[in-house]
C-alpha positions in Angstrom: 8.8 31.8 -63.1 8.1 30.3 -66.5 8.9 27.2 -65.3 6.6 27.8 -62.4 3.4 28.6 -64.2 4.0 25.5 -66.8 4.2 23.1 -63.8 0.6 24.9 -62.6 -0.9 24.7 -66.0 -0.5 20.9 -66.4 -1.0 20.2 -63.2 -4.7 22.0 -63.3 -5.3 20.9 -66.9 -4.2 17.3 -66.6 -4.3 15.3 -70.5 -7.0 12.6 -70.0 -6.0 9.0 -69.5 -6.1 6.5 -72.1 -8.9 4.7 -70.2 -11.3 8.2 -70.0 -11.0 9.2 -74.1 -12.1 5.4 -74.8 -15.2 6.0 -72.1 -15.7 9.6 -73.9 -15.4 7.7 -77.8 -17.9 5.1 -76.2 -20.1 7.5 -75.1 -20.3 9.6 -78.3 -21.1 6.6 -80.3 -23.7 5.4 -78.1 -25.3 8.8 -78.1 -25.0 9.0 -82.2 -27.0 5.6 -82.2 -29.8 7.0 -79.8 -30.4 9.9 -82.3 -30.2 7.7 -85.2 -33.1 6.1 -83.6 -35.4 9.1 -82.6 -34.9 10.1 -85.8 -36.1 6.8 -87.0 -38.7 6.8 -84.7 -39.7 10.0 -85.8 -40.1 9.1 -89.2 -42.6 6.4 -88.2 -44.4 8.4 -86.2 -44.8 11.0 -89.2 -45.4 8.5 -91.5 -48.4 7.0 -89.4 -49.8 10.3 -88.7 -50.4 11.1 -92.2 -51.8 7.5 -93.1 -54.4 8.2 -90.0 -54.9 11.3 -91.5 -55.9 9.7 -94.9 -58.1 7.0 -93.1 -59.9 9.8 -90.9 -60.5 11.6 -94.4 -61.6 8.4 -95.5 -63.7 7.3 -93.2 -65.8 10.4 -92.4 -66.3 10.5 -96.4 -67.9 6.8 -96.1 -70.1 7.9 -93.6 -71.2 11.5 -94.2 -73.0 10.2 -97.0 -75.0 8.2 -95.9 -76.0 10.1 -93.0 -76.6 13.4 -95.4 -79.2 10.9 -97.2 -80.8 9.6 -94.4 -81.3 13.5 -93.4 -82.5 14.4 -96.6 -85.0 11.3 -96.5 -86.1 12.4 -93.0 -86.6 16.3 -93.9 -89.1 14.8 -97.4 -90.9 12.9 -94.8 -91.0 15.8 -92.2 -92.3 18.4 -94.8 -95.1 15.0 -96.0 -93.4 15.6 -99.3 -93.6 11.8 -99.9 -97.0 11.5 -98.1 -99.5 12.6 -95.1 -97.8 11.9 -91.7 -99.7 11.6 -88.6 -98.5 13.5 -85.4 -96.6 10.2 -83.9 -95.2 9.4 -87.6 -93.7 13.0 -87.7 -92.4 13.2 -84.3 -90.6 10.1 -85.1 -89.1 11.4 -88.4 -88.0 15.1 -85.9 -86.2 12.6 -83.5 -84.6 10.4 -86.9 -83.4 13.9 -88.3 -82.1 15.4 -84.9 -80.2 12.2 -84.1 -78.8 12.6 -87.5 -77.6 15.8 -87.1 -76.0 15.1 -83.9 -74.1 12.4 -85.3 -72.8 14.8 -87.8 -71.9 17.4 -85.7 -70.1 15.0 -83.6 -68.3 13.3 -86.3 -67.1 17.1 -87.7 -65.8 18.2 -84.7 -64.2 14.2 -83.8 -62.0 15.4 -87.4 -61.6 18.6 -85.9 -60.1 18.0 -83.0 -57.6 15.1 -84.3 -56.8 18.1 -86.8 -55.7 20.7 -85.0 -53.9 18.5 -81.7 -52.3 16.8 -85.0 -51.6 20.4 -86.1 -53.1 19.1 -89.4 -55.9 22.2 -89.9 -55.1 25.2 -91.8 -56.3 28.8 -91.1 -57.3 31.7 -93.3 -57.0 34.7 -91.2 -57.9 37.5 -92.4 -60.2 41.2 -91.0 -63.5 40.7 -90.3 -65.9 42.6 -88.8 -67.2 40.9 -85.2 -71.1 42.1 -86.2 -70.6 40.0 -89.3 -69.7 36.5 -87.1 -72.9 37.6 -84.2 -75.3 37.9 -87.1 -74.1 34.9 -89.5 -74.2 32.5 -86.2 -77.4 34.2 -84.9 -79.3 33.3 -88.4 -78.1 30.0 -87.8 -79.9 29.2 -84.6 -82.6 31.2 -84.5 -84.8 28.5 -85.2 -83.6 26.3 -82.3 -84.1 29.5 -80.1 -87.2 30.1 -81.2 -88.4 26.6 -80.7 -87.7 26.8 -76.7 -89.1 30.6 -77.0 -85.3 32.1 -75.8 -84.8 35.8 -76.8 -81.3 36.4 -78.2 -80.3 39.7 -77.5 -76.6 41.3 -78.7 -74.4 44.2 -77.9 -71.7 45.5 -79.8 -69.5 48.5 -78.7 -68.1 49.8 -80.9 -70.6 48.3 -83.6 -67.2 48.8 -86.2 -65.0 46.2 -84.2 -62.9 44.1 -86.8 -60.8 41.4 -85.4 -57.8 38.9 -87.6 -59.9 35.4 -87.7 -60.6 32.9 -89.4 -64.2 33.9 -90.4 -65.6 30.2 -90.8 -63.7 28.6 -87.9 -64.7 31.9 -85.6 -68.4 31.4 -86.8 -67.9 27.6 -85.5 -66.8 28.6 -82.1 -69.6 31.0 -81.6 -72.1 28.8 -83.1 -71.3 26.0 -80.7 -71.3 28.2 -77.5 -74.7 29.8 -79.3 -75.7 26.3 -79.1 -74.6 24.9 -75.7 -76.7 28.2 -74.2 -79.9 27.4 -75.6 -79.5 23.8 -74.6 -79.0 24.6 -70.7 -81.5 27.8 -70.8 -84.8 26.7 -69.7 -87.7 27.6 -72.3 -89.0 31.7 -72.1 -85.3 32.3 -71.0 -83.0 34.7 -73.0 -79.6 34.8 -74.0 -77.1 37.9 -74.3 -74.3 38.2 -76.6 -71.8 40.9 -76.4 -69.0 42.0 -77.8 -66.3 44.9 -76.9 -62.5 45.8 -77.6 -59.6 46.3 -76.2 -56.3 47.8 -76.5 -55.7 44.8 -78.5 -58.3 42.1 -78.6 -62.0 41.7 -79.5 -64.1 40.3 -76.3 -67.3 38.5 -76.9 -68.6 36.6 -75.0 -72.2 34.2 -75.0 -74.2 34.5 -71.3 -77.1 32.0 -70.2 -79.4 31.5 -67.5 -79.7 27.6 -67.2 -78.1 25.7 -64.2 -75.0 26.9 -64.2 -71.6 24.7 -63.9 -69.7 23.5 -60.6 -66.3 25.4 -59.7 -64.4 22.4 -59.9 -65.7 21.6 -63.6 -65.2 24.6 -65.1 -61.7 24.2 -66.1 -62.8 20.4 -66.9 -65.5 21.1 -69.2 -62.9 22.0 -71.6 -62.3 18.8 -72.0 -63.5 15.5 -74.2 -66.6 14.0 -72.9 -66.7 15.6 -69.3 -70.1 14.7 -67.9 -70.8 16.0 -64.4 -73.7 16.5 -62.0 -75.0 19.5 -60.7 -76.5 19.0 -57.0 -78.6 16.1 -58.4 -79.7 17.3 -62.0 -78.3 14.9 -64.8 -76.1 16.7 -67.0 -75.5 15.8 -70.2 -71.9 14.8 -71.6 -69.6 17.9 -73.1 -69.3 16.3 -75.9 -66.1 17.0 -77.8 -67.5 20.7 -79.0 -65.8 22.6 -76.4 -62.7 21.5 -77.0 -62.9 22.1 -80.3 -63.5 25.6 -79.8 -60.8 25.9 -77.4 -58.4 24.4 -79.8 -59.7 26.6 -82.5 -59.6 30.0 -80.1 -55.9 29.3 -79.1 -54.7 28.6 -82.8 -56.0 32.0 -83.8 -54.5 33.7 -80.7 -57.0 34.2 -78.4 -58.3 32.4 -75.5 -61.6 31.0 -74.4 -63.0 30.9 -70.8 -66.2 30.4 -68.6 -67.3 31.9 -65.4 -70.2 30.2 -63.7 -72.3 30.4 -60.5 -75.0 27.4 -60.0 -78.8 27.9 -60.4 -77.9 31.4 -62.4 -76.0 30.9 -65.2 -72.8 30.7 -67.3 -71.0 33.2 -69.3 -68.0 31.7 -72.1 -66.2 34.4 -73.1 -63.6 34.3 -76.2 -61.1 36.8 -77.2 -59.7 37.7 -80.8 -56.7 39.7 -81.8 -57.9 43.2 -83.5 -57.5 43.8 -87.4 -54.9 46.1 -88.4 -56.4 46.8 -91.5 -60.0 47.7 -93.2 -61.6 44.0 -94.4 -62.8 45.9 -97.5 -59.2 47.4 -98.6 
């Protein structure tokens, strides 16, 4: 019987030929050197993601400042600070000063989106209280609402909602979606902000009444520079601010979303996780 079951075990487990352990040693080795170079390859990547971080730093240093001068220049010569202007002159200088502003807003969120796909931008989260991000973005922009004549109307329920954000990064996403309404909304339009919870989220979302956005683009809008037309208007490129806000939604775990229907508007809703705690405490 012993006898037997020896003959069975070496006859199911047979010791590997000479030829098959030098295949399984070449093998090994070959797969040692392959992780000795992703590891290598890793390193290079690292270490050229942090000199493009440097040179990103860099660069938008070199050219923020002059573009916050010519601003400054262009707001002097808006308010006739450095003399009369006549009504061409000035429109001018509003065109100079808006075109600079555009440029900056497009070369902050260029930085932030290479930070956070990079994973390179840092988050302060912390409670604050969702009235406190509607009226810090809403003093903000009231002057470019009130310039098209758009009424801004909100609606918080509870009016005590406090969500885990970061306060400056939240106040960026609502800011650009504030932003992107009034843009679309034709002029004597208005614009509603609300805001409700959840079992465990904070719901606010930012609702138009310009031309609306196609089914098949509102997944692609997310996205950088989607442009798109909307049964023969021109509409202008997404620019990169979207994104942005997607990317800055997700990284404070929530999520960011649009329902649309053309020729009546667009709603982009965002969620936020609830505090746990009082922001005051």
């Amino acid at each position: 019987m012993n006898q037997h079951n020896t003959k069975q075990y070496a006859t199911s487990n047979p010791i590997p030929e000479v030829d098959d352990v030098t295949e399984y040693k070449r093998q090994i080795e070959e797969l040692r050197k392959q992780n000795q170079q992703l590891q290598q390859l890793n390193e290079q990547l690292a270490a050229r993601s942090e000199r493009n971080t440097r040179n990103l730093a860099s660069m938008s240093h070199e050219i923020r400042t002059p573009m916050h001068a010519i601003m400054a220049f262009a707001e002097l010569m808006e308010q006739e600070v450095l003399g009369p202007l006549t009504d061409k002159q000035r429109d001018a200088v509003v065109n100079v000063r808006e075109a600079a502003e555009h440029l900056m807003t497009l070369l902050n969120d260029v930085i932030d989106l290479y930070r956070t796909e990079a994973g390179k931008l840092q988050l302060h989260l912390r409670p604050v209280p969702v009235a406190k991000l509607i009226d810090a973005a809403y003093h903000i922009i009231h002057g470019l609402a009130w310039e098209k004549q758009i009424n801004i109307h909100t609606s918080i329920e509870p009016e005590d909602i406090i969500v885990t954000a970061d306060e400056r990064r939240a106040k960026q996403v609502l800011h650009n979606l504030l932003s992107n309404a009034i843009n679309v909304s034709p002029k004597g339009e208005e614009i509603i902000i609300q805001a409700r919870r959840t079992d465990q989220y904070a719901t606010i979302s930012v609702t138009d009444h310009g031309p609306g956005i196609p089914a098949e683009y509102q997944e692609k809008i997310f996205e950088e520079f989607i442009q798109y037309s909307n049964e023969g208007q021109s509409v202008p490129s997404g620019g990169l601010g979207l994104a942005v806000s997607r990317n800055l939604v997700e990284m404070q775990g929530g999520e960011l979303t649009v329902t649309s229907e053309v020729n009546k508007g667009s709603t982009f809703t965002f969620t936020l996780p609830l505090a746990e705690e009082n922001p005051d405490q």
